[in-house]
C-alpha positions in Angstrom: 3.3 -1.7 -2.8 7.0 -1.2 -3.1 7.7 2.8 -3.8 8.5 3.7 -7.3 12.1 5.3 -5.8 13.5 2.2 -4.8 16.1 0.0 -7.2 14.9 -3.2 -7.1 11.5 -4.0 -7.7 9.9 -0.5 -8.1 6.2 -0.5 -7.8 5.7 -4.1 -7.3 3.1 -5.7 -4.5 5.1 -7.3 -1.9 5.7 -8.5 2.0 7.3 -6.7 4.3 10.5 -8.6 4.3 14.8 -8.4 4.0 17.7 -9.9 4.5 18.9 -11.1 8.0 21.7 -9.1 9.7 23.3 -11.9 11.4 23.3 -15.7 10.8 21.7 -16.2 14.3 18.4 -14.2 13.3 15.6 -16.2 12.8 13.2 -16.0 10.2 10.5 -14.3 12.2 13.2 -11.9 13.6 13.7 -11.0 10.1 10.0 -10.5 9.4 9.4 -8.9 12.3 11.4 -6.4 12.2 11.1 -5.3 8.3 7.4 -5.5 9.0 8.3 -2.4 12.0 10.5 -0.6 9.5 8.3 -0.7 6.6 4.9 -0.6 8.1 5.3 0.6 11.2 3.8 -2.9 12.8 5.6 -3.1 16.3 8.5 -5.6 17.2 7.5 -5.9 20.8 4.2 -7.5 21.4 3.4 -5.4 24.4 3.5 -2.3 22.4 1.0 -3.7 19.8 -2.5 -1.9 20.4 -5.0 -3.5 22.6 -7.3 -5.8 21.8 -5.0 -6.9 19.1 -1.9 -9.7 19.1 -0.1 -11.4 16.7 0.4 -15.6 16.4 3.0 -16.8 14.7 1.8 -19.9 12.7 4.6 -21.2 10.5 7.1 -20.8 8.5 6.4 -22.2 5.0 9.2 -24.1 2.9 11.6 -21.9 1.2 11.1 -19.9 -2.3 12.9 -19.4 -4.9 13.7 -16.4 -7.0 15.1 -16.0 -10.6 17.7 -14.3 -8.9 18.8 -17.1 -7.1 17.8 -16.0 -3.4 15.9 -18.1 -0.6 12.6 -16.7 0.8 11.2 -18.2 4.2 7.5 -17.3 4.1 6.7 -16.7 7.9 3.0 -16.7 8.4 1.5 -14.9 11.4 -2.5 -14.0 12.2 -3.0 -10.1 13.4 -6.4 -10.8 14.9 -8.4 -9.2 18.1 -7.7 -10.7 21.4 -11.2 -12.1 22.8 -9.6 -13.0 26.3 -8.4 -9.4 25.9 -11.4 -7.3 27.6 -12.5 -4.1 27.0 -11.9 -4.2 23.6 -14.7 -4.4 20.8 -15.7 -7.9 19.8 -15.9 -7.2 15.9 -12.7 -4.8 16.0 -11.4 -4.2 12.7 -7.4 -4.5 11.9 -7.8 -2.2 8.7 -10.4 0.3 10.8 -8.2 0.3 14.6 -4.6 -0.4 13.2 -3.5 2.7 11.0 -0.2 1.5 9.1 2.9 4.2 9.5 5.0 3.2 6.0 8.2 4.6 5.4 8.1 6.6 2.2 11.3 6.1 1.4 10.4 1.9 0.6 6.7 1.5 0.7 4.2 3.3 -1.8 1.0 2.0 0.0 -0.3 -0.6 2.0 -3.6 -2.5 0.9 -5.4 -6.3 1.8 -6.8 -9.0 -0.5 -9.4 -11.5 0.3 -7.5 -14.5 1.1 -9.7 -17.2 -0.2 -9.6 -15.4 -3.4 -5.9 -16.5 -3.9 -7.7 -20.1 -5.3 -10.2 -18.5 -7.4 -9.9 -17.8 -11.2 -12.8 -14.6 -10.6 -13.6 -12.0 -7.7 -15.0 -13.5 -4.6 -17.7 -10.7 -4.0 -19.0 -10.0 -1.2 -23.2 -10.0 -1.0 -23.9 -6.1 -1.5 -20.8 -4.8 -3.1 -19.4 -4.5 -6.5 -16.3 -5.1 -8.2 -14.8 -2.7 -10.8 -14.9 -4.3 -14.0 -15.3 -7.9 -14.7 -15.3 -10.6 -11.8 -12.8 -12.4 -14.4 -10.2 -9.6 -14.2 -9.1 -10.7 -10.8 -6.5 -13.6 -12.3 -4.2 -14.4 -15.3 -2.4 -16.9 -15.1 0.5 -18.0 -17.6 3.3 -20.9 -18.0 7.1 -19.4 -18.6 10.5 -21.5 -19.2 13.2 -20.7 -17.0 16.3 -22.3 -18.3 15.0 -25.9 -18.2 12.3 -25.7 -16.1 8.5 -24.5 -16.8 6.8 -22.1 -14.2 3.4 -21.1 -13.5 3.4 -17.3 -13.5 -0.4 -16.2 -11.3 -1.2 -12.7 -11.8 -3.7 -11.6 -9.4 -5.9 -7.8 -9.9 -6.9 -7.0 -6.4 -9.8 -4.5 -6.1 -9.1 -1.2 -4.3 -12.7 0.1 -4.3 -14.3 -0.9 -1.1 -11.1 -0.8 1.2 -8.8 2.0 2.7 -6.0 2.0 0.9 -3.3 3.3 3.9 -0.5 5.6 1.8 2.6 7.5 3.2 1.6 10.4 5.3 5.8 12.1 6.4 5.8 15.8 5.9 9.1 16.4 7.2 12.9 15.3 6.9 14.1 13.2 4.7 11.1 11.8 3.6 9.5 15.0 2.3 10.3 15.2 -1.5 9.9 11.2 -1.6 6.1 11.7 0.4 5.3 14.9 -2.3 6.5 12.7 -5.5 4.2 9.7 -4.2 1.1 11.9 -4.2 1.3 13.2 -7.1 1.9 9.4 -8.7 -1.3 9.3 -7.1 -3.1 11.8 -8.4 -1.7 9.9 -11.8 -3.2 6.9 -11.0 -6.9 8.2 -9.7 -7.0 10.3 -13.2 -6.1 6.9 -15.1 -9.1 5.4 -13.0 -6.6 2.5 -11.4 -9.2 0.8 -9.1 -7.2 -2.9 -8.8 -3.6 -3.4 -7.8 -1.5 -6.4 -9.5 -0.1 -9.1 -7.4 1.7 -11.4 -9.1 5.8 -13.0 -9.4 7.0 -14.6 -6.3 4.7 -12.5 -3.8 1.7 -14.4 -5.9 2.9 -17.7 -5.3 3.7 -17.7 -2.1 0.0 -16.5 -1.4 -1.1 -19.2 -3.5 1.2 -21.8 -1.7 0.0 -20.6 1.8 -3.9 -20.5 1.1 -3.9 -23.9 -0.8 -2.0 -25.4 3.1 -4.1 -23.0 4.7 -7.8 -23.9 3.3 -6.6 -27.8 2.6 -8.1 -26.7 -1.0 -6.4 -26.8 -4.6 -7.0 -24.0 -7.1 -9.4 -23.5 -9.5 -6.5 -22.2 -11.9 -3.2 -24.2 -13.3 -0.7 -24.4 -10.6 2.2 -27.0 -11.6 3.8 -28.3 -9.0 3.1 -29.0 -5.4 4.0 -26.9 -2.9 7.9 -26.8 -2.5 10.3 -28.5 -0.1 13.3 -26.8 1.5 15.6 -29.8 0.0 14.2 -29.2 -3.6 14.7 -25.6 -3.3 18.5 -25.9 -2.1 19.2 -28.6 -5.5 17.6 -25.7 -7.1 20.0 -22.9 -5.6 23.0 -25.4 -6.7 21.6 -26.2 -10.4 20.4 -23.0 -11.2 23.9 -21.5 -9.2 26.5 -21.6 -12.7 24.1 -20.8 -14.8 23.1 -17.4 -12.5 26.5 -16.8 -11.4 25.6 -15.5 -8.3 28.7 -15.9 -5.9 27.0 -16.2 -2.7 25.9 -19.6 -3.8 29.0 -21.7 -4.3 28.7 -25.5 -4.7 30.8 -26.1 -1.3 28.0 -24.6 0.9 25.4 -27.0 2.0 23.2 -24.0 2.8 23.1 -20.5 1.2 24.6 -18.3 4.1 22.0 -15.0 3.2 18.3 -15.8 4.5 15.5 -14.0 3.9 12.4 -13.8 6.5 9.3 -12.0 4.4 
């Protein structure tokens, strides 16, 4: 969850992810390293915590915002290394690997069921309960944008049987932002908040990714295939007069700001 201090996006579910800081950094370079900023998830392999490593799977085709800006989805699998040794068979990401957030950008970090991104209801595990209805996981609704009609998935992701990793800096900078986020959630645990919303471009791209992923289509209205990276760039010029964003003139072939997520 992006922190409630931050301009852009306040309180939203999203990746770790950011602009890149030179042309020649690659999409995972981007990812990788906002993913060490934000969640404290290290850049160098050989630092990450034993039995664990990190594959890098794919990049998925671009996405694009209202705001006119290119996403590249990079997927990657944090999983236990059985050639490891000496680790735990069934170790647990979320039980061995304690997220270290930066206060100043991230509010909290939290997982979803994967799967559950092509379900209309909660995919419940045998022996555990949901908080409310199994049919307040998704809503899903159509929206125009300019002359186009988009699919808008809102997903309500149950917080009740997972540990829910928030800010922990005491000292610093970081302080007064650490102090205002507990007492937003104190807020939220008196309001009885027991899902978080995942929805806008952070939804689709987990739709997207788990419908490649599973080789399955959703149970819900999606629209459109997948995108391609050349429908996305006639996008970026269409859309590009209407936006007004300058970075996007008509002369480029390619927008020159990429964003690794």
């Amino acid at each position: 969850m992006r922190a409630s201090t931050l301009r852009n996006y306040s309180g939203q579910a999203a990746f770790p992810g950011g602009k890149a800081d030179t042309l020649d950094e690659a999409p995972f370079d981007i990812a990788r390293r906002e993913a060490w900023e934000e969640i404290g998830l290290p850049r160098d392999d050989a630092k990450i915590p034993r039995p664990f490593r990190i594959e890098h799977l794919c990049q998925l085709p671009f996405s694009l915002a209202k705001t006119a800006l290119a996403v590249r989805p990079c997927v990657a699998f944090l999983h236990p290394d059985d050639d490891a040794g000496g680790g735990k068979a069934a170790s647990s990401v979320e039980d061995t690997m304690i997220p270290r957030l930066d206060a100043k950008e991230v509010a909290a970090v939290f997982s979803a069921n994967f799967h559950n991104f092509l379900r209309e209801e909660d995919e419940v595990p045998a022996g555990e309960t949901v908080p409310g209805k199994s049919s307040d996981w998704y809503k899903g609704v159509w929206t125009d944008f300019h002359d186009s009609r988009w699919r808008m998935h809102n997903f309500f992701v149950p917080i009740n049987h997972q540990n829910v990793t928030k800010p922990k800096v005491r000292q610093g900078g970081q302080e007064a932002i650490a102090k205002r986020l507990d007492e937003e959630e104190e807020e939220q645990v008196q309001e009885g908040m027991t899902r978080y919303r995942v929805w806008g471009m952070t939804g689709r791209m987990l739709v997207d990714a788990a419908r490649i992923a599973y080789g399955e289509e959703p149970e819900f209205e999606v629209g459109l295939h997948p995108p391609d990276d050349e429908t996305i760039w006639s996008g970026l010029h269409y859309f590009q007069p209407m936006i007004r964003c300058p970075q996007f003139e008509p002369t480029y072939d390619r927008p020159h700001e990429f964003v690794g997520a």
